[in-house]
C-alpha positions as CSV (number, residue, x, y, z in Angstrom):
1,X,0.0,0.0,0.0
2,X,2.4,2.6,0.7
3,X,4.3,1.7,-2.2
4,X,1.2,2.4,-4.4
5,X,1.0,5.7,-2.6
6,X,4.4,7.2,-3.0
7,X,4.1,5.8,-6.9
8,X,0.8,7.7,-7.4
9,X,2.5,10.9,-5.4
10,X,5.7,10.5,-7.8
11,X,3.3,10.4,-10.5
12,X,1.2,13.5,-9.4
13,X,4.6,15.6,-8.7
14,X,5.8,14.6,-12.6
15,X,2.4,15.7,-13.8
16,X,2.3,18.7,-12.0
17,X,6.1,19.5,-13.3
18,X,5.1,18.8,-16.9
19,X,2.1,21.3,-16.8
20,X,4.5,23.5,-15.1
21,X,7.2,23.3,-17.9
22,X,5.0,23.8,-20.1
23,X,3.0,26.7,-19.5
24,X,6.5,28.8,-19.0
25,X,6.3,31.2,-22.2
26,X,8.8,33.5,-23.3
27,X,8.7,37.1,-24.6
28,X,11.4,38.8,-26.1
29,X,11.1,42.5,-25.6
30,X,13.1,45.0,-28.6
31,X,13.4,48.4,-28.0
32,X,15.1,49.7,-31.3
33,X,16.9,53.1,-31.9
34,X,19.4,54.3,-34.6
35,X,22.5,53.8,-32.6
36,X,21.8,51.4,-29.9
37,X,18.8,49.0,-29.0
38,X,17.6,47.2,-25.9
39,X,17.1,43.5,-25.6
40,X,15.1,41.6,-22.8
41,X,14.1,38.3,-22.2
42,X,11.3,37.3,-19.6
43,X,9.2,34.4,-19.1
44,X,5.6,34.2,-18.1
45,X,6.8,34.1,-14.2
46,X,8.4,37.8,-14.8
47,X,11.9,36.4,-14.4
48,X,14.5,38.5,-16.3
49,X,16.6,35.9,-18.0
50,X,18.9,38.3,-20.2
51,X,19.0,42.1,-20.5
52,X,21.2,44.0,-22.9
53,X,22.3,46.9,-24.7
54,X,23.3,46.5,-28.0
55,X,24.4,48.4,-31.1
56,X,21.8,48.6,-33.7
57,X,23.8,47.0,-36.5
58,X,24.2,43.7,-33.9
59,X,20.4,43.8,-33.6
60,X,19.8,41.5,-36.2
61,X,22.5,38.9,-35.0
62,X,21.7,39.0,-31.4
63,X,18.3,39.1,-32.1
64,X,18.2,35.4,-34.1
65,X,21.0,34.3,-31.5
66,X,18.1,34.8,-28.9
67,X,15.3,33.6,-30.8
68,X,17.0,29.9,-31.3
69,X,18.2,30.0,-27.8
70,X,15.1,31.1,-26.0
71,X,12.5,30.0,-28.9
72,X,10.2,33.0,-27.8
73,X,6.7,32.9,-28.7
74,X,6.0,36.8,-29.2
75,X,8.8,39.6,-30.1
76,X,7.3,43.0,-28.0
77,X,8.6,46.3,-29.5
78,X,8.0,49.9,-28.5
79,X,5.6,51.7,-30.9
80,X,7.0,55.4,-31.5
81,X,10.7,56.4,-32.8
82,X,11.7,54.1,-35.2
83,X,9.5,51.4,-35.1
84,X,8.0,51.1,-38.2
85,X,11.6,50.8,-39.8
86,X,12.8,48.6,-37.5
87,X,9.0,46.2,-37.9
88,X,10.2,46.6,-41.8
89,X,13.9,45.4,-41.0
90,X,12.9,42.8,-38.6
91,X,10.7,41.1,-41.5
92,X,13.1,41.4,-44.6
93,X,15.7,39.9,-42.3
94,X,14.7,37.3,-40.0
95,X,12.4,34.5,-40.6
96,X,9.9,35.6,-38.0
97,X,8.2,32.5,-36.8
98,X,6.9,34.4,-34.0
99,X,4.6,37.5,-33.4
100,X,5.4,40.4,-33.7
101,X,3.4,43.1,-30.9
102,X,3.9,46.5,-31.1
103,X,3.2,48.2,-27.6
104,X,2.6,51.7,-26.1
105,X,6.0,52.9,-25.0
106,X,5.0,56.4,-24.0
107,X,7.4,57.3,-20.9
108,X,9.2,54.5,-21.1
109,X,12.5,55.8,-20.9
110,X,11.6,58.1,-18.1
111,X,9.9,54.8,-16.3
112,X,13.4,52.8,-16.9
113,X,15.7,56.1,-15.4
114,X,13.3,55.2,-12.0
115,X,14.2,51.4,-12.3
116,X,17.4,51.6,-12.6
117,X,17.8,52.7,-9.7
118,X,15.6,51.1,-8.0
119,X,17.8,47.7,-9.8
120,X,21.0,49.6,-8.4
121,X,20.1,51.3,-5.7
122,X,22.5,54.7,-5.3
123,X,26.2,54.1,-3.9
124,X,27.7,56.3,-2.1
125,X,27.6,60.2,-2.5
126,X,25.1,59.6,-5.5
127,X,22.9,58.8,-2.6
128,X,22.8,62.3,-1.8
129,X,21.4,63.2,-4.7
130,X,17.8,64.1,-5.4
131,X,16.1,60.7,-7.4
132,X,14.8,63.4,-10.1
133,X,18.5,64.7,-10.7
134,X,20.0,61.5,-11.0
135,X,21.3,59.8,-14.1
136,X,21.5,56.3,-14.8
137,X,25.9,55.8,-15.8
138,X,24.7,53.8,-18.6
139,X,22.0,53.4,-21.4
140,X,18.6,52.0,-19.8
141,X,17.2,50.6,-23.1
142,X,17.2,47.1,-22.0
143,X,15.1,48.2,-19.0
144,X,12.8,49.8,-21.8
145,X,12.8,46.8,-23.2
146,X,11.8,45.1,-19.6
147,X,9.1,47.2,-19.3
148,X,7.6,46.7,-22.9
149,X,7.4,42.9,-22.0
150,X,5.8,44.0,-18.9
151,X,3.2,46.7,-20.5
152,X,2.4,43.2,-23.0
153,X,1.4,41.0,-20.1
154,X,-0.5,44.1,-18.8
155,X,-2.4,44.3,-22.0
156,X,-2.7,40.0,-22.0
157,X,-4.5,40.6,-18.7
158,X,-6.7,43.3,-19.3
């Protein structure tokens, strides 16, 4: 009998893991520019799994690299800027056998500056320094990119 029991347990734990590894999704979130971009990975649980800023000539590279790696179901980009160029570049150069979603990304550079630091909080004198006055020592598109992914799920919800 408790034999039986802890094989029926195993067999509701593998169950429950299979549903589990299943329903994680992944979105890749693109925030293009001229010179640089901002790359983000995130699964359906929220977790960052990569963040980067790259140059917009590696877009294209880095972009498939993550793609075969990750096997995302949606691509999220920002809507404003340059993103009808980049939706353009995107499709003449990659074989997109996922979505593309374009998504509001009004103030969402502003929005990143705040998470930076709230992702590195202030060292040192920089502390002393009013939050509004402070500048993020490097470029914050990948936190764009973050937040895009996040602003999809938002929009998946509502």
């Amino acid at each position: 009998m408790v034999f039986f029991y802890t094989n029926s347990l195993h067999k509701s734990i593998s169950i429950l893991f299979l549903k589990y590894l299943f329903s994680i999704v992944m979105i890749l979130g693109f925030d293009p520019g001229r010179d640089k971009c901002g790359l983000a990975i995130l699964n359906n649980d929220k977790q960052i799994l990569y963040n980067e800023v790259i140059t917009s000539e590696d877009a294209i590279t880095v972009i498939t690299k993550l793609i075969n790696k990750y096997k995302p179901l949606k691509l999220v980009m920002g809507n404003q800027t340059t993103s009808e160029q980049w939706k353009k570049h995107l499709k003449d150069n990659l074989n997109l056998s996922i979505d593309l979603v374009l998504v509001d990304e009004k103030n969402s550079t502003v929005e990143a500056r705040k998470r930076y630091w709230e992702i590195y909080p202030p060292q040192g004198l920089t502390r002393l320094i009013p939050e509004g006055l402070r500048i993020p020592p490097r470029p914050v598109d990948d936190i764009v990119a973050i937040i895009l992914i996040e602003r999809y799920f938002l929009l998946k919800v509502a």
